[in-house]
C-alpha positions as CSV (number, residue, x, y, z in Angstrom):
1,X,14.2,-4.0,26.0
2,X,15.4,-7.5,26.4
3,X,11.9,-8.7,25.2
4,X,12.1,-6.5,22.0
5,X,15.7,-7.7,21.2
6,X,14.5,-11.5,22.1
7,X,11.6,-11.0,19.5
8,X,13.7,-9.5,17.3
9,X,16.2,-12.2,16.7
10,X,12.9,-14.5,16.3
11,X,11.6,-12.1,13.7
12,X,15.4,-12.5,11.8
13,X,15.6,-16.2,12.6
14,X,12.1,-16.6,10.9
15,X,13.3,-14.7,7.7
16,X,16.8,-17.2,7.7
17,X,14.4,-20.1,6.9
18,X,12.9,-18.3,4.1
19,X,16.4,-17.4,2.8
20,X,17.7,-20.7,3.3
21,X,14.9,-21.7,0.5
22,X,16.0,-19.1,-1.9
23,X,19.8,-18.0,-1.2
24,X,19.9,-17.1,-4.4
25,X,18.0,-13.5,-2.9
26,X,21.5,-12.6,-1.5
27,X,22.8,-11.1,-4.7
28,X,20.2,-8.8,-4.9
29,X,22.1,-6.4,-2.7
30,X,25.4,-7.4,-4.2
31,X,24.1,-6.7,-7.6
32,X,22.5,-3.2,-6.4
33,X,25.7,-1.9,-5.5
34,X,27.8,-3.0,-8.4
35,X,25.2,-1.4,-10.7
36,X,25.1,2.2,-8.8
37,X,29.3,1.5,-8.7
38,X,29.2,1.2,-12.2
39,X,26.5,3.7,-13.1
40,X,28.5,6.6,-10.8
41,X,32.2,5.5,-12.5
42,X,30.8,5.7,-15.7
43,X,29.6,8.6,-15.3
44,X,32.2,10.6,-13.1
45,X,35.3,8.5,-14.4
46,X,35.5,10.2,-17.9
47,X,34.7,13.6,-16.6
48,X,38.0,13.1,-14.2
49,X,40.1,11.5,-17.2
50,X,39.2,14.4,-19.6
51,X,39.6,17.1,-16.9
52,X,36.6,18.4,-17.1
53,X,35.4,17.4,-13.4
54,X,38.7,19.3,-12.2
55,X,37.6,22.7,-14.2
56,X,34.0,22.7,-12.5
57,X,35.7,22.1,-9.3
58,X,37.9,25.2,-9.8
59,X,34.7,26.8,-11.2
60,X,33.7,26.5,-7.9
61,X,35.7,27.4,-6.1
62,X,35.1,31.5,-7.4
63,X,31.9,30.6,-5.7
64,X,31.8,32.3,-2.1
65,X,29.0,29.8,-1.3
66,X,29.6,26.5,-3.7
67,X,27.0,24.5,-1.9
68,X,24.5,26.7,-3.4
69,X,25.8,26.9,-6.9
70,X,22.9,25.5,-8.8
71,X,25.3,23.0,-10.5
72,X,26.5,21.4,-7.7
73,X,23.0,21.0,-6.3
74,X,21.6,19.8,-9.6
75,X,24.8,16.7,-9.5
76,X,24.3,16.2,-5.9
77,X,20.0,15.6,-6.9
78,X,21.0,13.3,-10.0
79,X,23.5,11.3,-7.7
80,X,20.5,11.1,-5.4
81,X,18.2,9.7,-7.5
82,X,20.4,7.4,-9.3
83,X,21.1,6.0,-6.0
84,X,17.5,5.8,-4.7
85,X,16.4,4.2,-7.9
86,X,18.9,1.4,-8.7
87,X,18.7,0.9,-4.9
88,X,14.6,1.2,-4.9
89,X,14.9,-1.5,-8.4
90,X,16.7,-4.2,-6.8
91,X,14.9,-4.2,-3.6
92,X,11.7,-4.3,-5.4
93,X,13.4,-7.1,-7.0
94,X,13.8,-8.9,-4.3
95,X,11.1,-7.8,-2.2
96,X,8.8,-9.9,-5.2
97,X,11.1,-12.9,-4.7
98,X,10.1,-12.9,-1.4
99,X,6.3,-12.8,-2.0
100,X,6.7,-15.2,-4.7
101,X,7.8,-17.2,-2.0
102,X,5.1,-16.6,0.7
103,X,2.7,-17.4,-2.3
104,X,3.9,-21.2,-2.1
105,X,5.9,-21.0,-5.4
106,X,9.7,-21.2,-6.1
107,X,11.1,-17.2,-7.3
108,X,14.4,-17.3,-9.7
109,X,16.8,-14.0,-9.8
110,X,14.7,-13.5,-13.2
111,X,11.3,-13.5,-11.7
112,X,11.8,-10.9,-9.1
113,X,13.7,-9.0,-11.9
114,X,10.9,-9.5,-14.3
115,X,8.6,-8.1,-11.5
116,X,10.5,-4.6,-11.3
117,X,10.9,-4.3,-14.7
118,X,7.6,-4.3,-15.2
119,X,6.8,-1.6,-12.7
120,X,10.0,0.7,-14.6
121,X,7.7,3.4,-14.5
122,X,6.2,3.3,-11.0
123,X,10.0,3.0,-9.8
124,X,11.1,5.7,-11.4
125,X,8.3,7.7,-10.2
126,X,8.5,7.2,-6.5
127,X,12.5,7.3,-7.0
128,X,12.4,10.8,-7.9
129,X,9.9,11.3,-5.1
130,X,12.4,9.9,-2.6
131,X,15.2,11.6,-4.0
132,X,13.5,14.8,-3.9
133,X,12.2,14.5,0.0
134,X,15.7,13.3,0.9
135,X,17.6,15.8,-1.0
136,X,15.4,18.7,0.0
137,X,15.0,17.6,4.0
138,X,19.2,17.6,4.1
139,X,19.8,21.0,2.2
140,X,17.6,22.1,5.2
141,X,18.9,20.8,7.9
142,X,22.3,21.3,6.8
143,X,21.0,25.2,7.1
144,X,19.9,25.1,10.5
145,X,21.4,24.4,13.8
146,X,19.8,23.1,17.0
147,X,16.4,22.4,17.7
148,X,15.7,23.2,14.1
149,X,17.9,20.7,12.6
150,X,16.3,18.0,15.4
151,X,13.0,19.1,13.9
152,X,13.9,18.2,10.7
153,X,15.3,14.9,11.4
154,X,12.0,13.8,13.1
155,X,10.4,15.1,9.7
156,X,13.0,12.4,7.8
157,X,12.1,9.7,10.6
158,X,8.5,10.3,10.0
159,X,8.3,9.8,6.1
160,X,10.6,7.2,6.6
161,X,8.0,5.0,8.8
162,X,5.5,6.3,6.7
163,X,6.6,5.1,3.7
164,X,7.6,1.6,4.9
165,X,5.1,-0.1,3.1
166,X,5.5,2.1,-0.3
167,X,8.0,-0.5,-2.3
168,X,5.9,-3.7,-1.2
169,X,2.9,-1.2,-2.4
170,X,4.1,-0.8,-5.7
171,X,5.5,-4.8,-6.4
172,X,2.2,-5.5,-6.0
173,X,-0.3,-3.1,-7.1
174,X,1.6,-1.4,-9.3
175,X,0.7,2.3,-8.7
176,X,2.0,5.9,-8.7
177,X,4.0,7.6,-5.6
178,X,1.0,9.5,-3.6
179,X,-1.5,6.7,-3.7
180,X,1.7,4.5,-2.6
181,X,2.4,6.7,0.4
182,X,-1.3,6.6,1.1
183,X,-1.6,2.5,1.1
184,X,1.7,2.4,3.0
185,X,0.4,5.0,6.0
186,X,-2.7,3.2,6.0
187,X,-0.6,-0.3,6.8
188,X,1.1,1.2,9.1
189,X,-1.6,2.7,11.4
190,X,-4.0,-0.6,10.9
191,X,-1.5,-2.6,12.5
192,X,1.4,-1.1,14.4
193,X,0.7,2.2,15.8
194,X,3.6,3.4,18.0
195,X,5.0,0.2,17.9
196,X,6.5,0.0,14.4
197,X,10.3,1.3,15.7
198,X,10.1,-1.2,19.0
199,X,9.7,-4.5,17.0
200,X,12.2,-4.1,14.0
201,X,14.8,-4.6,15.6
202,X,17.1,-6.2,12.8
203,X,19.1,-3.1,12.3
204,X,20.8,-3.6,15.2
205,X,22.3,-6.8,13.9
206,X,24.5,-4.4,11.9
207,X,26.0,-3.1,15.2
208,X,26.6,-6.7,16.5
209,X,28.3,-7.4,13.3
210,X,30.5,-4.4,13.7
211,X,31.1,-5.3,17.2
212,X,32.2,-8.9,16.2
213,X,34.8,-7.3,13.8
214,X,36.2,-4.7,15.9
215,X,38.9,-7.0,17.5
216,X,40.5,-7.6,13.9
217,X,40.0,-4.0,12.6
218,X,42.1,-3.1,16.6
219,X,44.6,-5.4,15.4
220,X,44.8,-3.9,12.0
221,X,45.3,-0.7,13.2
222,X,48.0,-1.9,15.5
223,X,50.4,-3.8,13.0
224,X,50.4,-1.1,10.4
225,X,53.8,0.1,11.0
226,X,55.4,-3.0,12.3
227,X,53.4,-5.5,9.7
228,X,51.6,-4.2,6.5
229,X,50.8,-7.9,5.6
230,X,49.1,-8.7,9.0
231,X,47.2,-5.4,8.6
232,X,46.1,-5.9,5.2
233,X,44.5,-9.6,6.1
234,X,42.8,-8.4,9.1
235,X,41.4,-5.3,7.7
236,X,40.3,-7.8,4.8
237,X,38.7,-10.7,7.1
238,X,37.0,-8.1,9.3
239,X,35.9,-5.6,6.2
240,X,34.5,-9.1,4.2
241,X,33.1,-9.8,7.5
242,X,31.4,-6.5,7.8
243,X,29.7,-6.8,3.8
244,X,28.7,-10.2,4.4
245,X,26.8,-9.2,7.6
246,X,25.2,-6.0,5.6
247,X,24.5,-8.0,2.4
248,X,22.4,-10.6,4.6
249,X,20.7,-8.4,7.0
250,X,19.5,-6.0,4.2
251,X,17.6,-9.4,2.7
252,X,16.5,-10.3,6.1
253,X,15.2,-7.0,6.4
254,X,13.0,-7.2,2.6
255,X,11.8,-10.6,3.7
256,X,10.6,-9.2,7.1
257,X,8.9,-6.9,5.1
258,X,7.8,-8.4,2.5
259,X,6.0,-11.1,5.5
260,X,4.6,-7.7,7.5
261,X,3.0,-6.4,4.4
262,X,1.4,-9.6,3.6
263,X,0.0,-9.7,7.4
264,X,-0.7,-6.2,7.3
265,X,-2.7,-6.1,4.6
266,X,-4.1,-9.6,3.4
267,X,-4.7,-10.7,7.4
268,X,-2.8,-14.1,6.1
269,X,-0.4,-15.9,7.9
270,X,2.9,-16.3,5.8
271,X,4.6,-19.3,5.3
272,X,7.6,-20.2,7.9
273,X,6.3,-17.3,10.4
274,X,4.7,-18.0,13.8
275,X,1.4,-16.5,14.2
276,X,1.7,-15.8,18.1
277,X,5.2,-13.7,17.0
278,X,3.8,-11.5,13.8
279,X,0.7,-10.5,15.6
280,X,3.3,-9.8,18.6
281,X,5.1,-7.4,16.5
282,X,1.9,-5.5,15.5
283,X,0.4,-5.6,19.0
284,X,0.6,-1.2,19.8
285,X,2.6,-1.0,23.1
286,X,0.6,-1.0,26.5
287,X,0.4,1.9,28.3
């Protein structure tokens, strides 16, 4: 375990030095979530002001079953594949920054931009693909109970790792969802094997992040009552703290990937990575 976290923090410090060279990457993530805030207020903002969101909600509630009222579903898909395609845009976005990078050149905000534009179609494509999987994997396992619904998690884990490769996939070649899922699967199982889950370990900078904050979100908590002010600051410091940490590690994370593809599929070294590390992280686990 200790060697996987050790490797893991030399994976993240590897992608630092790339991000260091183009910090400009960073608002990627910032400028994903202010465009799905803006799309979903938009939207939802002058329903609410014109009362018509409050009607349909009273609509439903004559429903004895309103989660399976085919107009809530249909909202709940559309918010899904909003979401998985501004999210899917901007990554791809900055996933091409990052291979402009590894390529020896200098990427700009508009060149990784330029890049997902371009592939509109592709994105939109494997968006509603995603959208669909995700949407119809939790409808299920928000039916079943148990062993069932632990069945259909491992399905959402599984298409998850499968699909790991699919947005590098279509940055660079360009093509539809299924031959994306195929190129991605076949990345995976050339290089990784079981290993893929053991040697990403950057997610779990999120809970370190969280941990670091935790003292200032206790201390929010606990002046409430006796000191709005104090609480407000600290619940500010440590909820900035909390986006920063997100914000970086989600770059980290698409120039980890970005590096893994490029190994994965090319057999070439990229720029700024050890050798002996990469080919550590795609060495399948000794039994």
């Amino acid at each position: 375990m200790f060697e996987r976290f050790d490797r893991a923090l030399k994976l993240g410090a590897a992608c630092w030095r790339v991000l260091m060279l183009d910090k400009e990457m960073l608002l990627f993530p910032i400028m994903s979530a202010l465009a799905l805030a803006a799309i979903l207020g938009g939207t939802f903002y002058p329903l609410y002001a014109s009362g018509e969101a409050q009607a349909f909600l009273e609509s439903l509630q004559d429903n004895p079953n309103p989660e399976n009222d085919p107009r809530f579903l249909a909202i709940i898909f559309a918010i899904y594949f909003v979401s998985y395609f501004v999210m899917i845009y901007f990554n791809a976005a900055l996933l091409a920054c990052a291979m402009i990078r590894f390529a020896g050149s200098d990427p700009t905000l508009m060149d990784g931009l330029k890049v997902a534009t371009r592939n509109l179609p592709q994105i939109l494509a494997w968006a509603f693909v995603t959208a669909l999987v995700g949407f119809i994997l939790e409808q299920i396992e928000q039916r079943l109970k148990g062993l069932a619904s632990f069945f259909v998690s491992l399905l959402g884990a599984g298409w998850a790792v499968a699909t790991y490769f699919a947005v590098p996939v279509l940055v660079v070649d360009g093509v539809g969802p299924i031959e994306a899922v195929k190129r991605s699967v076949a990345a995976v199982r050339k290089t990784w094997g079981e290993a893929l889950v053991g040697h990403i370990g950057l997610g779990a900078l999120n809970f370190i992040s969280f941990i670091v904050a935790l003292p200032l979100l206790f201390v929010g908590f606990m002046q409430i009552e006796t000191s709005p002010e104090t609480a407000v600051i600290a619940f500010a410091i440590a909820g900035s703290w909390i986006v920063f940490c997100s914000v970086v590690i989600t770059t980290l994370s698409a120039i980890l990937r970005a590096a893994l593809y490029i190994y994965a599929v090319e057999g070439q070294m990229p720029v700024n990575f050890d050798s002996t590390l990469i080919r550590n992280a795609f060495q399948p686990k000794k039994r």
